[in-house]
C-alpha positions as CSV (number, residue, x, y, z in Angstrom):
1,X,123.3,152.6,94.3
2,X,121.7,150.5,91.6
3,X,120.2,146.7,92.7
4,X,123.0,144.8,92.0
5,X,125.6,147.5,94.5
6,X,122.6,147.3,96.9
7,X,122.5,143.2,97.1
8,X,126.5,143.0,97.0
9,X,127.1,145.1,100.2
10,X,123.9,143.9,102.3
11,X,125.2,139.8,101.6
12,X,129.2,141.0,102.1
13,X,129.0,141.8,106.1
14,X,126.5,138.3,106.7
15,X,128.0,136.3,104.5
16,X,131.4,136.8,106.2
17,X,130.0,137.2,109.6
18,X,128.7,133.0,109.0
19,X,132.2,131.9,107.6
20,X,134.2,133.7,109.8
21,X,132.0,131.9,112.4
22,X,132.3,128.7,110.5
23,X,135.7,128.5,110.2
24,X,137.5,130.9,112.0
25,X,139.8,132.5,109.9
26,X,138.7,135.7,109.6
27,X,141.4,136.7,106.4
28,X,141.1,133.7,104.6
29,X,137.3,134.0,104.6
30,X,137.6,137.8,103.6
31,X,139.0,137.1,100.6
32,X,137.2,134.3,100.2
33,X,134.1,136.4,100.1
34,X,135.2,139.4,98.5
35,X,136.3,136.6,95.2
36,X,132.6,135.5,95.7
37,X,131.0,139.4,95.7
38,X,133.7,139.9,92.6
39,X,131.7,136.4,90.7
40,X,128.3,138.0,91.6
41,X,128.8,141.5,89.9
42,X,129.7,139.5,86.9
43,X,127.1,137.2,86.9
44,X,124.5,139.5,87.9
45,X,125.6,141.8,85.8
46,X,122.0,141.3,83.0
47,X,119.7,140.0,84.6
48,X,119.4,142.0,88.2
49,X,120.6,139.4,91.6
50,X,118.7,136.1,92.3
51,X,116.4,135.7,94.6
52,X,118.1,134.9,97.6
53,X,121.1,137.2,96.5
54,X,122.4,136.1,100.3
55,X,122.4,132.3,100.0
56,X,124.2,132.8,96.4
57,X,126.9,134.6,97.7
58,X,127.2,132.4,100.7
59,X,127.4,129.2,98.4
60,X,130.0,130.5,96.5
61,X,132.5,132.1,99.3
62,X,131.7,128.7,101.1
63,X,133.3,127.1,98.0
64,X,136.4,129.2,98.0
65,X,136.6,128.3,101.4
66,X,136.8,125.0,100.7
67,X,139.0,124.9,97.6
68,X,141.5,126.9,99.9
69,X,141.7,124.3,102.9
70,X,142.2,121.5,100.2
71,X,144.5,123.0,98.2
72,X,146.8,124.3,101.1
73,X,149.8,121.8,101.3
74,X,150.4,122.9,105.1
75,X,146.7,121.5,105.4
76,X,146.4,118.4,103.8
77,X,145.6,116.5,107.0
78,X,142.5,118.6,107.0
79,X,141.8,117.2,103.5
80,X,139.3,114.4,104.9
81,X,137.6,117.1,107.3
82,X,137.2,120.0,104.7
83,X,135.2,117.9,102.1
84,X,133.2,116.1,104.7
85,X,131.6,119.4,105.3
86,X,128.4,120.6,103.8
87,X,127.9,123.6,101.7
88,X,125.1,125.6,102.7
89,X,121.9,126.0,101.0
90,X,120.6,128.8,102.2
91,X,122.5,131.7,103.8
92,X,122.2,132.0,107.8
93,X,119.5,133.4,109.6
94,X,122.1,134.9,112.0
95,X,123.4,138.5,111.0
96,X,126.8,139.1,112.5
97,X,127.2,143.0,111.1
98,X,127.7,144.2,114.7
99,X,130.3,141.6,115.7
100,X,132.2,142.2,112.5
101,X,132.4,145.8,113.2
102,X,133.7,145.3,116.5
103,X,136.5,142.8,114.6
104,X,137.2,145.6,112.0
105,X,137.5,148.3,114.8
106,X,139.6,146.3,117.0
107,X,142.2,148.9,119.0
108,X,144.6,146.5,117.8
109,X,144.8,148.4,114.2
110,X,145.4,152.3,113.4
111,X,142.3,154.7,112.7
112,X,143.2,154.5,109.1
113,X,143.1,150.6,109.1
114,X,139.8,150.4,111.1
115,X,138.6,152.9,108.2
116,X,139.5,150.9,105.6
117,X,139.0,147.0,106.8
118,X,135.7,148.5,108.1
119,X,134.3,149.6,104.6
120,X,136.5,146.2,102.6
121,X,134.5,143.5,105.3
122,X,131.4,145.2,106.7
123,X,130.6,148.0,103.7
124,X,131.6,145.0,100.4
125,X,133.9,148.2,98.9
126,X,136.5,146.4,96.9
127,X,140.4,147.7,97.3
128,X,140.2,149.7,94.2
129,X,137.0,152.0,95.2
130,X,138.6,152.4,99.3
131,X,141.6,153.3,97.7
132,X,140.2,156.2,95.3
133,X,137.7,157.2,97.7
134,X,141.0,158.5,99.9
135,X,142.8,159.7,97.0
136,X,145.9,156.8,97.3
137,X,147.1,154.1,94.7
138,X,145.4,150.8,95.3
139,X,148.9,149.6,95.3
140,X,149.0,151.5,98.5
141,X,145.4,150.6,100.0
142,X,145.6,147.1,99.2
143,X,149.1,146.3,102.0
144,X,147.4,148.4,104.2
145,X,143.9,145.8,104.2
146,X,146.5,143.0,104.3
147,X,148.1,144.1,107.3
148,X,145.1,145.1,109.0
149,X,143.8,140.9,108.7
150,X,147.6,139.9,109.7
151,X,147.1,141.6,112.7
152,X,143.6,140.1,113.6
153,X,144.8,136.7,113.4
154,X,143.9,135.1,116.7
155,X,141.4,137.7,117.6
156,X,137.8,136.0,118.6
157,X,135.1,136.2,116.4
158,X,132.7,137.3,118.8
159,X,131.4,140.6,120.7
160,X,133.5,142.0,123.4
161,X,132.7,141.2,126.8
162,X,130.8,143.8,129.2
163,X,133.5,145.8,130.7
164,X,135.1,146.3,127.0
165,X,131.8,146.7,125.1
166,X,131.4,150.4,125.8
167,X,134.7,151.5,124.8
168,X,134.9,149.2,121.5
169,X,131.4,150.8,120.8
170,X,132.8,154.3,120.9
171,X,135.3,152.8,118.5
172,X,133.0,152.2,116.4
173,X,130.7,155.2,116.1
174,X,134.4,157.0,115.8
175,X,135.2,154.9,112.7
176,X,131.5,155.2,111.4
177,X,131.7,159.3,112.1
178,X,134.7,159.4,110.0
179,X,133.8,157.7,107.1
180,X,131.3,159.9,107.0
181,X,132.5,163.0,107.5
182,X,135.5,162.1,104.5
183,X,132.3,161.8,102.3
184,X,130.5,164.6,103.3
185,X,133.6,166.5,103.1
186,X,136.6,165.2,101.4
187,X,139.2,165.9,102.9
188,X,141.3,166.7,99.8
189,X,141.2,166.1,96.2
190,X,139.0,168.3,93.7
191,X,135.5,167.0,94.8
192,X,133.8,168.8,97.8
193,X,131.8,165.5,98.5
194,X,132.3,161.6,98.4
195,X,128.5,160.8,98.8
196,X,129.3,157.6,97.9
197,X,131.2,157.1,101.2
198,X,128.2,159.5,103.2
199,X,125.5,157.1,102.3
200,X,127.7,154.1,102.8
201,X,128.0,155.4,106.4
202,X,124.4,156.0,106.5
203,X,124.0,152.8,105.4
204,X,126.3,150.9,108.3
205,X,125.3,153.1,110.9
206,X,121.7,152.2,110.4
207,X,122.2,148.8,110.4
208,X,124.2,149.3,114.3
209,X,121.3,151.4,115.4
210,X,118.8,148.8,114.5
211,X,121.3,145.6,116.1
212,X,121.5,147.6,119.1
213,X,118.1,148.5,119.3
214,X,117.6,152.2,121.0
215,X,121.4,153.0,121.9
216,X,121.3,156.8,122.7
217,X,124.7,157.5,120.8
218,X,124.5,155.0,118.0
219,X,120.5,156.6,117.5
220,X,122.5,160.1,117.7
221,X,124.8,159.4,115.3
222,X,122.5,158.4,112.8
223,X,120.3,161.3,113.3
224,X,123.7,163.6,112.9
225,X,124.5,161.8,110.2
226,X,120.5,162.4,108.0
227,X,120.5,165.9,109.5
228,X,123.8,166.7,107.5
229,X,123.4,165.0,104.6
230,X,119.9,166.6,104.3
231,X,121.7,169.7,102.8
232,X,124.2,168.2,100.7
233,X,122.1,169.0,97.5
234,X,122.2,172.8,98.3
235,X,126.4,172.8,98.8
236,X,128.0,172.6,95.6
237,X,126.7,175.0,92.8
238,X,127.0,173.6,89.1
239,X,130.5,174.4,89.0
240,X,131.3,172.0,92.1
241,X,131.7,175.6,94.0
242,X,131.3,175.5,98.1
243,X,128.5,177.0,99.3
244,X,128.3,177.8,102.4
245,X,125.2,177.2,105.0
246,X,124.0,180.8,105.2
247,X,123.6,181.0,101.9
248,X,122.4,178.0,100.4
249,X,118.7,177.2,98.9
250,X,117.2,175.7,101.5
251,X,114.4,174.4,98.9
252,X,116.6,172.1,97.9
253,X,117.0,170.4,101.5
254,X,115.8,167.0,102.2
255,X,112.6,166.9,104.4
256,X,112.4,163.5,104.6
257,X,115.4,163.2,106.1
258,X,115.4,166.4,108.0
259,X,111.8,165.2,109.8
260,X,113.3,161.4,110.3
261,X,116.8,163.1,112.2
262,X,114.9,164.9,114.4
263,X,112.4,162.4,115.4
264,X,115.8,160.2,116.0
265,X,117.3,162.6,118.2
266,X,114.3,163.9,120.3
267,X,113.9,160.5,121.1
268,X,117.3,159.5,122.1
269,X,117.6,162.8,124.3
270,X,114.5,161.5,126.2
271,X,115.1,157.8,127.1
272,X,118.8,157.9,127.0
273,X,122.0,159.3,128.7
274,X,123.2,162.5,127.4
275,X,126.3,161.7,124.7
276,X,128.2,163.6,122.5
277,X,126.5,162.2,119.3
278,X,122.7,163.4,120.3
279,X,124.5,166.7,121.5
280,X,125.6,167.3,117.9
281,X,122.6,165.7,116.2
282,X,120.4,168.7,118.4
283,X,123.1,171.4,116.6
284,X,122.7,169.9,113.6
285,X,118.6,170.1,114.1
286,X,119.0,173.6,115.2
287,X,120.2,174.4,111.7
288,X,117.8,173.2,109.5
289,X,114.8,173.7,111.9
290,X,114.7,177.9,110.6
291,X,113.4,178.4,106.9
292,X,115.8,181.3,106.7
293,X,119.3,181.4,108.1
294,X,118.8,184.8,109.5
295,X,116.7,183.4,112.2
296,X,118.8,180.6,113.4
297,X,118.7,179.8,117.2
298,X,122.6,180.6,117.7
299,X,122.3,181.1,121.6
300,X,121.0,178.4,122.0
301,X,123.3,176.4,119.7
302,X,126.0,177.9,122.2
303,X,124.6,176.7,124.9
304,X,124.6,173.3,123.2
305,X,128.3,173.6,122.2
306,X,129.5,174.3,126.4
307,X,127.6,171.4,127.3
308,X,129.4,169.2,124.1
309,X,132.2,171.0,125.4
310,X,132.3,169.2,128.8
311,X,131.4,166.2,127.5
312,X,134.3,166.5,124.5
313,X,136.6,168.7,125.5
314,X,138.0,168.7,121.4
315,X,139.7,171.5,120.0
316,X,137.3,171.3,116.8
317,X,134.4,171.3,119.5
318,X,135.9,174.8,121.0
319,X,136.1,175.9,117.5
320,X,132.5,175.1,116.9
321,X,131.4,176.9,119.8
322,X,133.4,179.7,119.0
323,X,131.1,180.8,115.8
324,X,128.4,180.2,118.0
325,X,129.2,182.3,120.8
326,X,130.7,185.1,117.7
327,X,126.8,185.4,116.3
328,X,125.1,185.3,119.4
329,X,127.2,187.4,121.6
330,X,129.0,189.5,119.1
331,X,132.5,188.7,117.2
332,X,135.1,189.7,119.8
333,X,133.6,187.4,122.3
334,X,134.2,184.3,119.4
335,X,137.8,185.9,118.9
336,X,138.7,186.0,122.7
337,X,137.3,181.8,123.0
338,X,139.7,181.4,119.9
339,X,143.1,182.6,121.8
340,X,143.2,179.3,123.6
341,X,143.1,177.3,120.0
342,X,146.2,179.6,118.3
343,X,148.9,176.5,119.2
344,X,146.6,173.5,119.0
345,X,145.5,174.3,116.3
346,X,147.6,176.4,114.3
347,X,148.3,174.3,111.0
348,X,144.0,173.6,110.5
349,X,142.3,175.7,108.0
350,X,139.5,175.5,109.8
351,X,140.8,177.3,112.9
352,X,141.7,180.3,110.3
353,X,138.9,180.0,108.2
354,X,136.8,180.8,111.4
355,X,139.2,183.5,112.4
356,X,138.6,184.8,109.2
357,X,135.0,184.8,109.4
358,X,134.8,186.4,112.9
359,X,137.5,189.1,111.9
360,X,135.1,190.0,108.8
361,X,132.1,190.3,111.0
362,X,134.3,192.6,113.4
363,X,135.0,195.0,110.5
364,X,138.9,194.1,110.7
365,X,139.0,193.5,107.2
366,X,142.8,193.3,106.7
367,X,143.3,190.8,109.2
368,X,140.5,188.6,107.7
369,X,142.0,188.9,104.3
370,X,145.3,187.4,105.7
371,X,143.3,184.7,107.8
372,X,141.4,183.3,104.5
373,X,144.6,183.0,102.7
374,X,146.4,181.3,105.4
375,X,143.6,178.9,105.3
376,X,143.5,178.5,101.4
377,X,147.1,177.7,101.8
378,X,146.7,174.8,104.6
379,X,143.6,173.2,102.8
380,X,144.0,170.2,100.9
381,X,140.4,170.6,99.3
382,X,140.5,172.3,96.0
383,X,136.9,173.5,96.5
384,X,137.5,175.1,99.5
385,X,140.8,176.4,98.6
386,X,138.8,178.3,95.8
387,X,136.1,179.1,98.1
388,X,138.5,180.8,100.8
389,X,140.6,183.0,98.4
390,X,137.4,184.3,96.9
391,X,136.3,185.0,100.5
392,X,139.6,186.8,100.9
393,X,139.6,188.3,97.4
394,X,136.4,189.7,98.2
395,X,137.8,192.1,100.9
């Protein structure tokens, strides 16, 4: 992300955080700002942002503001009230990230609407870049974002109250968690990774860890989410081909970010309740930790996958902890934990990529041929398509 990216999405979630405070229309003032971000790339474009990148934006989606409450003919009584007001000089000291996400996650909208408000609002992405980061025409993207304001009109700008905080939290991290994993692995298309989307999720999720201070799950996540993307410079080989864990150069793994997510996450597992987020974060650390993959700790990443398991009773979790329990306790023990998945989750390639994987470390060969290409037919990822049917060619 060059300086001028970097200055557009830290102003776009405090900028709209003070105006949707100011004047409490939470659409009019995200357009508002995303016209001023749009002004900024232009006229930053040379010479690098101001100063006070912040207090630029601000001044100009202020004016937008404005312009739009006195040129709105339903409005005209407001007329005398709108230009009384003064336009800020500097932008506020107040940061309203947190409350915006909350507004962007409300349970009001869809998964896929959180997703998308959540990266237009709070990450500054403009329709066009949400839009191909999920592989859909912007003509498509850009009704969903509408919709998702129409259906916030009304909704305080403000935090949720105490008996609704934790669950709008875990809302949240959800939304955050999925951005992330769609950049880390794309979901479909011919790119393996987004890490356009990764870092932006990095990004986000580091600024709710640091507004929430030492939250065990939002401090989890964000350890999860360094862990992962530590290796993402050892996944693709020059051809954009998947490679997977066990065999990729671990030289090329980030130890900066390795050494900060496992600070993150022994902390959090010390002063905090036990959540889902730390529980993968530790996984995750368990990975990395080995210089080779031979000697990875896989009983006790079981062990860490039955407790998830109780705490996240998921199907994908099950899955998860199925490879674990095939390498530590032998292959038909991960094939007999997979029986209970066969109907849940029949139509993932996952579930018959791991089937394939356990059948091929059973000796079955046959049947781990057919489970590859079963997988490489469900996959909407053109990278791991290709990496599944050379698995299955290979047998």
């Amino acid at each position: 992300m060059n300086g001028v990216e970097d200055a557009l999405r830290t102003a776009a979630p405090r900028v709209l955080g003070a105006l949707t405070r100011r004047y409490g229309d939470f659409a009019a003032c995200e357009d508002a700002v995303q016209e001023a971000l749009l002004e900024a790339s232009r006229a930053w474009g040379a010479g690098g942002p101001p100063d006070n990148p912040n207090g630029w934006v601000y001044r100009v989606a202020a004016r937008r503001m404005v312009d739009r409450i006195r040129g709105d003919e339903a409005r005209r009584r407001r007329e005398e009230t709108a230009a009384s007001r003064e336009l800020p000089v500097e932008a506020p000291e107040h940061d309203d990230t947190v409350t915006l996400l909350f507004l962007c996650c409300h349970p009001a909208l869809t998964p896929a609407s959180q997703i998308a408000l959540t990266l237009r609002a709070v990450g500054g992405l403009s329709t066009a870049e949400i839009a191909n980061a999920f592989l859909v025409p912007e003509a498509t993207m850009g009704p969903r974002i509408s919709r998702a304001k129409a259906k916030l009109v009304g909704a305080r700008f403000a935090e949720p109250p105490a008996e609704e905080r934790p669950q709008r939290l875990r809302t949240v991290l959800r939304v955050l968690y999925l951005i992330f994993n769609e950049g880390y692995t794309a979901s479909a298309g011919r790119r393996l990774q987004r890490r356009d989307l990764a870092v932006e999720a990095i990004r986000l999720t580091r600024t709710l860890r640091d507004a929430l201070g030492d939250d065990g799950e939002a401090t989890g996540l964000l350890s999860l989410m360094l862990l992962t993307e530590a290796r993402s410079a050892a996944r693709e080989a020059a051809d954009g081909a998947l490679i997977p864990l066990d065999e990729q150069d671990r030289s090329l793994w980030d130890r900066e970010l390795i050494a900060e997510g496992t600070r993150l996450v022994e902390n959090a597992m010390l002063t905090s309740e036990l959540g889902p987020y730390q529980l993968q974060a530790a996984i995750a650390a368990l990975h990395v930790e080995p210089g080779d993959a031979a000697d990875t700790d896989w009983e006790q990443i079981a062990v860490l996958y039955r407790i998830l398991n109780r705490l996240d009773p998921a199907p994908v979790v099950t899955l998860n902890r199925a490879v674990a329990i095939g390498m530590s306790q032998g292959p038909q023990a991960g094939l007999d934990l997979l029986r209970q998945l066969e109907k849940p989750l029949a139509r993932h390639h996952r579930f018959h990529a791991v089937r394939g994987f356990l059948l091929d470390r059973a000796g079955r060969s046959d049947a781990a041929r057919d489970a590859f290409r079963t997988a490489a037919r469900l996959t909407a990822s053109l990278p791991e398509r290709r990496y599944l049917r050379r698995r299955a060619d290979s047998l």
